[in-house]
C-alpha positions in Angstrom: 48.5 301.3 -7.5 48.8 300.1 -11.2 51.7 299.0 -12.3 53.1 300.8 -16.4 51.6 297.4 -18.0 48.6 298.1 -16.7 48.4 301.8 -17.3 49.5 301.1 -21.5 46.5 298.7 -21.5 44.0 301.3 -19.9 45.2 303.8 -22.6 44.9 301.4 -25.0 41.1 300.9 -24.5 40.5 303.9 -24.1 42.1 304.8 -27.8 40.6 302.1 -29.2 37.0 303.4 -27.4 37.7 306.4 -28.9 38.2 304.8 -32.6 35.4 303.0 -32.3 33.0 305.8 -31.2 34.4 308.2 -34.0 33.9 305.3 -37.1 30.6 303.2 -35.4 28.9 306.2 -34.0 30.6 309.2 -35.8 30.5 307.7 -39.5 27.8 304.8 -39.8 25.5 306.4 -37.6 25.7 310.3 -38.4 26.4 310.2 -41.9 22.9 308.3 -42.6 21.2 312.0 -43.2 23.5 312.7 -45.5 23.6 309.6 -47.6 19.7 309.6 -48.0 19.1 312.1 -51.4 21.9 309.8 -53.5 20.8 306.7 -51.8 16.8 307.7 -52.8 18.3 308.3 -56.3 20.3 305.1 -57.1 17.2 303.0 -55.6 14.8 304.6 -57.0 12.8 305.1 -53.7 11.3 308.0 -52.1 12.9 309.8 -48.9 9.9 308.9 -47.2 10.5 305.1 -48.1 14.0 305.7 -46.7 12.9 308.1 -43.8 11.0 304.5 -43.2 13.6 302.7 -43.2 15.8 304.8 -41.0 12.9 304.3 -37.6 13.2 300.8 -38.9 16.8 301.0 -38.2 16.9 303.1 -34.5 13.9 301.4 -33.3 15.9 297.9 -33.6 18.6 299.2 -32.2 16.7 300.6 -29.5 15.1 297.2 -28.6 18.6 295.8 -28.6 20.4 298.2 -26.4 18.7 296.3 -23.5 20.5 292.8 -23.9 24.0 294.8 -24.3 25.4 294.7 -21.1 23.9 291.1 -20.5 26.0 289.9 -23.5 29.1 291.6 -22.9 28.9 289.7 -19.1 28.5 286.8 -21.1 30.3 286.9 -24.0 34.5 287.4 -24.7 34.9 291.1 -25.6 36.7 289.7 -28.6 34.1 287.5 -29.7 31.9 289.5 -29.2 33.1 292.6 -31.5 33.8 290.0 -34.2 30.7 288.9 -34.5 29.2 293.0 -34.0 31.8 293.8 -37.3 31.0 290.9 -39.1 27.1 291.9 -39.0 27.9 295.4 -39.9 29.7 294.4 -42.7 27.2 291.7 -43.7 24.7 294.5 -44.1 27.0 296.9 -46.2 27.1 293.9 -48.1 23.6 293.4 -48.1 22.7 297.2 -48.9 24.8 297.0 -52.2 22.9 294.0 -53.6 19.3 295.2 -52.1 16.9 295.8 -55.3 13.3 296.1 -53.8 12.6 298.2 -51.1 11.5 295.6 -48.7 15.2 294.3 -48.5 16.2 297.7 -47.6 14.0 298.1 -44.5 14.8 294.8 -43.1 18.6 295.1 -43.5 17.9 298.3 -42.0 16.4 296.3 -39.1 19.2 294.3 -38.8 21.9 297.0 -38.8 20.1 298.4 -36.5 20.5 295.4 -33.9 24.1 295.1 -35.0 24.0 299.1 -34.0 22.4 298.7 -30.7 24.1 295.8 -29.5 27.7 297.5 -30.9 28.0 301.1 -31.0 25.3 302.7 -28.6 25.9 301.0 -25.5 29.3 299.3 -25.6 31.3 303.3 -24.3 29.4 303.6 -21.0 29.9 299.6 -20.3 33.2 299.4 -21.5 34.1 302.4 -19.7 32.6 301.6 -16.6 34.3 298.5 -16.3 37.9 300.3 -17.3 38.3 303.6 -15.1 37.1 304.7 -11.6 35.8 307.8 -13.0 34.2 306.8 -16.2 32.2 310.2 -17.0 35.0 311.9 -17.9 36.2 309.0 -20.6 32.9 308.5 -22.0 32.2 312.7 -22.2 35.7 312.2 -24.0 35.0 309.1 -26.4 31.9 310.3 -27.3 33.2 313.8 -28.7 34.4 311.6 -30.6 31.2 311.0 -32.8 31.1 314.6 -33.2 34.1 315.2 -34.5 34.0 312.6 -37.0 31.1 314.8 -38.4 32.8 317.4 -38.7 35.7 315.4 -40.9 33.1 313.2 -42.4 30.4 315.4 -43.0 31.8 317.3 -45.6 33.9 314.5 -47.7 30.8 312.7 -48.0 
């Protein structure tokens, strides 16, 4: 049986899995569609360029879905979301001083690692390691995604 300090730390990850799903997956992953005409615009690229860009991004991320669970065996938990919200915010960064095209494409890249290796996978692993029925938390943490497109969608 678990005692109440265990219980307050299962809830805990499973709020904090919830925050985490509705900002990494719900805002920096959905709201890319939406950010593409002004982004075109201000970089005076094409929405094919950036359509380019985009597969650049999801076929990274892809790729680096498989070494996720190895590195969370391997890796602190801490550490290891540091270091996944460090990159993320090395490549806003990087975005907002991008001027040729090329940059853009391989920061997309490289967000998109950062993506795979943070967002996609970490729910299910996490999840599975937390609760003895997992499916239910990560049907639950990942509504979350949706409903941060429905808040984010239109204030963007």
């Amino acid at each position: 049986m678990l005692n109440q300090q265990n219980k307050r730390r299962i809830w805990l990850v499973f709020i904090g899995l919830c925050i985490y799903q509705c900002i990494g997956s719900g805002l920096i992953v959905n709201s890319y569609g939406i950010l593409m005409k002004p982004i075109s615009a201000s970089q005076n690229i094409s929405i094919t360029q950036m359509s380019l860009a985009y597969s650049a991004r999801i076929l990274c991320g892809a790729f680096a879905t498989q070494l996720c669970g190895t590195l969370l065996k391997r890796i602190n938990s801490k550490l290891y979301f540091t270091i996944m919200s460090i990159g993320f915010g090395l490549c806003a960064v990087g975005f907002s001083v991008s001027s040729i095209f090329p940059q853009f494409v391989v920061l997309a890249a490289i967000l998109g690692i950062f993506l795979g290796l943070g967002v996609y996978m970490v729910m299910p692993l996490i999840c599975n390691e937390w609760f003895e029925e997992p499916s239910r938390y990560i049907g639950i943490a990942g509504a979350m995604s949706g409903l941060s497109g429905i808040i984010f969608s239109p204030i963007l």
